[in-house]
C-alpha positions in Angstrom: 122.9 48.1 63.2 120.9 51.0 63.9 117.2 50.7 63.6 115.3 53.5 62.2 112.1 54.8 60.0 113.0 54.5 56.4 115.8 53.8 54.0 115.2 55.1 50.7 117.5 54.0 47.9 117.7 56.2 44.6 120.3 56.2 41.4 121.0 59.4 41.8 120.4 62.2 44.7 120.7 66.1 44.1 120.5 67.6 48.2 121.2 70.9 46.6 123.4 71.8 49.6 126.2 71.7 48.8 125.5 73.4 45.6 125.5 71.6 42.1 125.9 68.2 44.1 125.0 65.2 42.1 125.5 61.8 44.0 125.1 58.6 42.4 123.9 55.3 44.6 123.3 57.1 47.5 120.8 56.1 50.5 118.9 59.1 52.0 118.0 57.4 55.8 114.8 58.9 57.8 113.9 58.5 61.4 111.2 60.7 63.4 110.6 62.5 60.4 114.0 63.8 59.9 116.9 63.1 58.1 119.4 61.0 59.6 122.5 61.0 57.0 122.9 61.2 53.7 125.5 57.6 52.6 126.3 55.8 49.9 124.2 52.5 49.2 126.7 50.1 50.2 127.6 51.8 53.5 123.4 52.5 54.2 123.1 48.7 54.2 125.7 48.4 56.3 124.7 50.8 59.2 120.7 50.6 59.0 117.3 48.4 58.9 114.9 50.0 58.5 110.8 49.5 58.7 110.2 50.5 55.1 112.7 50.7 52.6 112.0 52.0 49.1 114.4 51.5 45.6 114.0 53.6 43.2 116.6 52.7 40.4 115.9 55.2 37.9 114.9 58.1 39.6 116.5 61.3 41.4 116.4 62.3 44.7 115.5 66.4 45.3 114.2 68.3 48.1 110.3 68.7 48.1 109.6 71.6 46.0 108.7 74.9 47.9 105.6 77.1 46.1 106.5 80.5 47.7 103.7 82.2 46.4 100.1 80.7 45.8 96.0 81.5 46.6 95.6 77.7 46.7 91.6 78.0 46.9 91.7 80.1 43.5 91.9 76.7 41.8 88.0 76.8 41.5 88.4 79.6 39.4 91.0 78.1 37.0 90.1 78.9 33.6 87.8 81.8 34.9 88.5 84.7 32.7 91.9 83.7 30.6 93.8 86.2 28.3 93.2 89.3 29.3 95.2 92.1 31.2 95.6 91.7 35.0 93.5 94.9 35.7 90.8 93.9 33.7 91.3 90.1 35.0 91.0 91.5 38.7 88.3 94.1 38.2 85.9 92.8 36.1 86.3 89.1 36.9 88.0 87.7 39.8 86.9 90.6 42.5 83.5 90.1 41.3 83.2 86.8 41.5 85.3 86.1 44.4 82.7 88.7 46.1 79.6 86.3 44.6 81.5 82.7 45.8 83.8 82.9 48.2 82.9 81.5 51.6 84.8 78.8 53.9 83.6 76.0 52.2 84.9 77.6 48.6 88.8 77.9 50.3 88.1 75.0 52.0 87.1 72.6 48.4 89.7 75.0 46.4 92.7 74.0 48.7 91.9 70.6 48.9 92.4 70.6 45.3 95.6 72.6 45.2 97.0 70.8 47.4 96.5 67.5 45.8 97.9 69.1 42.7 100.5 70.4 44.6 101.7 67.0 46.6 101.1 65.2 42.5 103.2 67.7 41.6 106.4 67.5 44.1 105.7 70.6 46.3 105.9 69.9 49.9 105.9 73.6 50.8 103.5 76.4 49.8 103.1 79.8 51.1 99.3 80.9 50.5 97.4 84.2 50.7 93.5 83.9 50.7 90.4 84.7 53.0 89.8 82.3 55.5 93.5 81.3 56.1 92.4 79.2 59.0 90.9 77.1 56.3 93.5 76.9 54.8 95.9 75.5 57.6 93.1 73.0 58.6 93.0 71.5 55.1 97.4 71.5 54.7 97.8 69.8 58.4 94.8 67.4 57.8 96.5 66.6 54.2 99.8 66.9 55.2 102.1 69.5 53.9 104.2 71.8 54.8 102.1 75.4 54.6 102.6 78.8 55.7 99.3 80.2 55.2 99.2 84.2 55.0 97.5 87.0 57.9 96.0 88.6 55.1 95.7 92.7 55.6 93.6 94.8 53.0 91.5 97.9 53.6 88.3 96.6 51.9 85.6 94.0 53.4 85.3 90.7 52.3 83.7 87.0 53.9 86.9 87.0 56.1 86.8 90.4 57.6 85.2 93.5 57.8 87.9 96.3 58.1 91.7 96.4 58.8 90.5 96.4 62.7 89.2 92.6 62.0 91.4 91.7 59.5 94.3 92.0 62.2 92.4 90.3 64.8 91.7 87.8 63.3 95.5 87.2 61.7 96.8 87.1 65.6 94.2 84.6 65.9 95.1 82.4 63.4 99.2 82.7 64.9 98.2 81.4 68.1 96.1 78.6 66.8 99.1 77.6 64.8 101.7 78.6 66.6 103.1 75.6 67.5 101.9 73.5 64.7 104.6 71.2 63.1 103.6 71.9 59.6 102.1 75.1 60.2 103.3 78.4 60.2 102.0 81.9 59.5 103.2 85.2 58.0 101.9 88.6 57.3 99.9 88.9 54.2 99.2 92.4 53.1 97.6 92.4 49.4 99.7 95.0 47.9 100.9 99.0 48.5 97.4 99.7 46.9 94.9 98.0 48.7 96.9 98.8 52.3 97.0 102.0 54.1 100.1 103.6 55.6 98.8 103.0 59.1 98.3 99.0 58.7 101.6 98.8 57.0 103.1 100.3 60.3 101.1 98.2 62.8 102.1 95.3 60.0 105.9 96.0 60.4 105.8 96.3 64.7 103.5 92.9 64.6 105.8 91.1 62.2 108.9 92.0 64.1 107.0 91.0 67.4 106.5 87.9 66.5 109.2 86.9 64.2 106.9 85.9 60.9 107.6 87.0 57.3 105.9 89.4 55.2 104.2 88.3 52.0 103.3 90.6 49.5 102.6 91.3 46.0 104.9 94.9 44.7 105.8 96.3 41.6 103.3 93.8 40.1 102.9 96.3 37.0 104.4 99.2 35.4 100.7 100.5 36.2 101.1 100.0 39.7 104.2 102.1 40.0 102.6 104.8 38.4 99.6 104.9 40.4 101.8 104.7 43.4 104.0 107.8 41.8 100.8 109.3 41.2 99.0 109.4 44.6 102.1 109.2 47.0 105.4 110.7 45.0 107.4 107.8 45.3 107.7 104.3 44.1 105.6 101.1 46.5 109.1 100.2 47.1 110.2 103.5 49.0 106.9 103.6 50.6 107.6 100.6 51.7 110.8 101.4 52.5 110.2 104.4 54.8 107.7 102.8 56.6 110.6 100.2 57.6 109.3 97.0 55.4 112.2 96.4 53.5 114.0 94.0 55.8 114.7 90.3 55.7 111.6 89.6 56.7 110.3 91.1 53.6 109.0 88.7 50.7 108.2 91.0 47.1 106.2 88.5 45.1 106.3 89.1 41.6 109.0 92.7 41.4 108.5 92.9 37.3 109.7 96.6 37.8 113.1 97.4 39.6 116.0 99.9 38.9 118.9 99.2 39.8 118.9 101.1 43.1 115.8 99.3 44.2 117.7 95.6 43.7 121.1 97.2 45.7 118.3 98.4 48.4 117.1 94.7 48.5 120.0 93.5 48.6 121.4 95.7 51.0 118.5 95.0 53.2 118.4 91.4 53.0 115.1 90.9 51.6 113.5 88.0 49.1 111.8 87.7 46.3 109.5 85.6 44.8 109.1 85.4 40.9 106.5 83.8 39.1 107.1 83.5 35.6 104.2 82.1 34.4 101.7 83.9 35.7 103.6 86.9 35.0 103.9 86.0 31.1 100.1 84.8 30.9 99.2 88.2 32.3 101.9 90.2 30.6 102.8 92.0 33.5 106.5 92.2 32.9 109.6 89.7 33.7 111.5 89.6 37.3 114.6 90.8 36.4 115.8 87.7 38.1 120.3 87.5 36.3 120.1 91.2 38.3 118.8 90.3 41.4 121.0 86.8 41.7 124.0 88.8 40.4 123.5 91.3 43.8 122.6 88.7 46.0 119.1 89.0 46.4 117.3 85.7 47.2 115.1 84.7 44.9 112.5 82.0 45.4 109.6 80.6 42.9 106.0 80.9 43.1 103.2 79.4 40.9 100.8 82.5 41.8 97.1 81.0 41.5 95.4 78.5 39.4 93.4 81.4 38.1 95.9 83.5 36.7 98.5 80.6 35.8 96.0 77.6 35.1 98.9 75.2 36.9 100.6 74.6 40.1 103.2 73.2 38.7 106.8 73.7 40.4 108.6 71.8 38.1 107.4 74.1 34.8 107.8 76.6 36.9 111.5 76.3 37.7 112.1 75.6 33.7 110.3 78.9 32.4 112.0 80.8 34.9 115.7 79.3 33.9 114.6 79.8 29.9 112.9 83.3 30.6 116.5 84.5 32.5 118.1 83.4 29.8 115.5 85.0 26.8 115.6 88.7 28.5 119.6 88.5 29.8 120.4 87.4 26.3 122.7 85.4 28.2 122.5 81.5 27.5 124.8 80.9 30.6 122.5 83.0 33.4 120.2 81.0 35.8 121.9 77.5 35.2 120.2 74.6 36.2 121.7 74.3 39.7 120.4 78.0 40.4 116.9 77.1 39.1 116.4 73.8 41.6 117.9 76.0 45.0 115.4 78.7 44.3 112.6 75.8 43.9 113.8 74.2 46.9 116.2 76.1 49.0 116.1 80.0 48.4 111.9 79.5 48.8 112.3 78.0 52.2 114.6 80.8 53.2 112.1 83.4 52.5 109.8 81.8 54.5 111.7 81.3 57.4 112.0 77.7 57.0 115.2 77.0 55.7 116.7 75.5 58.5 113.6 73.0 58.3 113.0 71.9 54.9 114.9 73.2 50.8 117.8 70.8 51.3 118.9 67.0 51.7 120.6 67.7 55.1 121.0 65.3 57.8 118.9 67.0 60.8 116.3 68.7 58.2 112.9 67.6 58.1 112.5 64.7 55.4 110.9 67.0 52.6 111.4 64.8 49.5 110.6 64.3 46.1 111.1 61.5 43.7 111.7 62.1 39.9 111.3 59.1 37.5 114.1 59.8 34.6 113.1 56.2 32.9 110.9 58.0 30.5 111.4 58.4 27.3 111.0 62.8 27.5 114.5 62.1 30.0 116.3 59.6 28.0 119.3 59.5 28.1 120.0 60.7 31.3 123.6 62.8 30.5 123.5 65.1 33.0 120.0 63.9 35.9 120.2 67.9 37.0 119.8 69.2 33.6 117.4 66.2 32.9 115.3 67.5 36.0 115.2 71.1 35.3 114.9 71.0 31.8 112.8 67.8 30.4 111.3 66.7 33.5 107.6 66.9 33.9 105.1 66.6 37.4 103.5 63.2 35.4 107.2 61.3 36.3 106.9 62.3 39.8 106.8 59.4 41.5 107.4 59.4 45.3 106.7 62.4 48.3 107.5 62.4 51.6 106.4 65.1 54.1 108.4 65.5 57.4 109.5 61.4 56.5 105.2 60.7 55.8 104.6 58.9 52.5 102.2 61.4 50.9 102.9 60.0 47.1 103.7 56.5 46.5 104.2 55.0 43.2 102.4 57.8 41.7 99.7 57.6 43.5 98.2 59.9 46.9 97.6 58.4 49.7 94.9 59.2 52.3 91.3 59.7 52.4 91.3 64.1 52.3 91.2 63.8 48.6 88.7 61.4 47.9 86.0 62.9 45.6 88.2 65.7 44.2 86.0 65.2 40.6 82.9 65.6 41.7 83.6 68.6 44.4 85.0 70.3 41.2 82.3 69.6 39.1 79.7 70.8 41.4 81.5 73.9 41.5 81.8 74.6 38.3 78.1 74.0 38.1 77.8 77.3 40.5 80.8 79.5 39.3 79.4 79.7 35.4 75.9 80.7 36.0 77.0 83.3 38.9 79.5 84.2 36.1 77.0 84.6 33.3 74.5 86.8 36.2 77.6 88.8 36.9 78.0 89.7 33.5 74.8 90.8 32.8 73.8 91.8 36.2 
């Protein structure tokens, strides 16, 4: 009998590879932080013993959820400046305040929180763009999960750098800090076409080849953006983008809520990702991914949250429901973005764009042990007919029970473990205390 880590025992297990797999009384067993085999129960009792074994009789089995697009610390500003339109929401709000707050100790309270709502949540992946991404790594390896925190590039000067010059140093710093970090990785993070010049984009595209990392950027956010980009360089941020040689597989498009069809047979063709986030696209009204077109030409397509400021939630799970209901609401096709489709661009398709899916977006023996445990007991799940359809479409972050990072126990019984979230309240409350009145000044100031 072969001794190992853990043994963890569920009614049902969904590895997403192969596709569409459900597997009932299956045994997922963990050793070194990776998974060993996937087995029936009977045959798991058989072959193992194990140093902590866990039963969880009515729950599901799923990869750790992957948040391919976030600004973690922007949870500090959730609830800033709701319902409005995203030019007004960036200009007159978030900009401005960002430029009054932000500082290493506001990314470095922000993400704590994120994360904790993240790892509450299921994720065990997120891919972040913010100032101070150092910060940002330190917090996710001290907490444990899985990040890959963005080089950010943008052309104006902020608390993290003072012109593209620094803002590159810097990034190539932060890759050689991390660079052989087991839970984190980097990638470029230029903001968007309109906040980077021609000439970073270049040095971006030479760098990012260089070293192998992807690039992570928001594009055709807006039919306003398009315009503008029409406007002031006679083509569409895609064929900018295009012509300066950033549409590759490297390449991951957050948010893409304006295509034509030859732009989704160019991504296609060219092997890039992208990354929709519903939510924060509805709350903004910025448009909807087409997502049935893109999955019909076999373009990747992962899930992001976006921030806490311009969602309110990091919530994977909701996530991964609106985007299956949305597909459905503008394809006027009940059948498009099934269930199965919804959970592998959660889990799966994320990883993928960020380089990572040969680590974590599947149950596969030799990946890293990137888990999450789903409690179907509850009433909102009952009774469970179908657990994948259960999970995508009734399932809420309050039933997830159980998370394991790289085969650590970072949820347990519903609970977080470890001391890097203690006094999450009251670090939120104390900034609250500072964000309103700089708000108010700002506003009148």
């Amino acid at each position: 009998m072969q001794e190992i880590d853990s043994l963890v025992f569920a009614r049902w297990i969904i590895p997403v590879e192969p596709h569409a797999a459900v597997l009932s009384d299956h045994a997922l067993a963990i050793h070194h932080g990776r998974i060993v085999e996937l087995l029936p129960a009977e045959q798991a009792h058989a072959r193992y013993r194990a140093r902590d074994t866990v039963r969880r009789d009515s729950h599901v089995l799923i990869p750790g959820l992957v948040n391919a697009h976030t600004h973690a610390a922007m949870t500090l500003l959730r609830g800033l400046a709701d319902d409005m339109p995203l030019a007004q929401w960036l200009g007159e709000h978030i900009w401005p305040a960002e430029r009054r707050l932000v500082n290493r100790d506001f990314v470095h309270d922000g993400t704590r929180l994120a994360v904790a709502e993240m790892l509450r949540g299921g994720t065990t992946c997120f891919a972040d763009m913010y100032f101070f991404p150092d910060t940002v790594g330190e917090v996710a390896a001290e907490a444990g999960i899985r990040s890959v925190v963005g080089m950010i590039v943008i052309e104006f000067p902020s608390a993290w750098a003072r012109d593209a010059g620094e803002y590159f140093s810097r990034g190539l710093e932060l890759h050689d800090r991390f660079r052989d970090h087991p839970l984190v990785t980097t990638a470029f993070a230029p903001h968007a076409p309109y906040t980077v010049s021609d000439d970073s984009l270049r040095r971006i595209r030479r760098l990012a080849d260089e070293l192998e990392v992807p690039v992570h950027m928001h594009l055709h956010e807006t039919a306003h953006e398009v315009a503008e980009s029409l406007r002031e360089h006679g083509v569409r941020p895609l064929a900018r983008l295009h012509a300066l040689g950033l549409v590759n597989p490297a390449l991951m498009a957050v948010h893409m809520t304006e295509l034509e069809a030859d732009e989704i047979t160019l991504l296609a063709q060219a092997g890039a990702s992208v990354i929709h986030c519903p939510a924060s696209n509805m709350k903004l009204a910025s448009g909807a991914c087409p997502v049935s077109e893109l999955l019909r030409a076999g373009v990747h397509v992962g899930l992001g949250t976006d921030g806490a400021a311009s969602n309110n939630r990091l919530d994977m799970l909701g996530e991964m429901r609106l985007a299956a209901l949305l597909a459905k609401h503008t394809s006027g096709d009940p059948s498009t973005l099934d269930a199965a489709t919804a959970l592998r661009m959660a889990t799966l398709d994320g990883a993928r764009a960020l380089g990572l899916g040969e680590i974590t977006g599947s149950l596969v023996p030799g990946k890293a042990a990137d888990i999450t445990c789903i409690d179907l007991s509850d009433a909102a799940t009952q009774p469970v007919l179908h657990p994948l359809s259960q999970l995508v479409y009734a399932a809420g972050r309050s039933q997830v029970s159980d998370v394991w990072v790289a085969g650590r126990a970072q949820v347990r019984d519903h609970q977080l473990l470890g001391s890097s979230f203690d006094g999450l309240t009251n670090m939120a409350t104390e900034w609250a205390d500072r964000i309103l009145p700089a708000q108010a000044t700002g506003a009148h100031g």
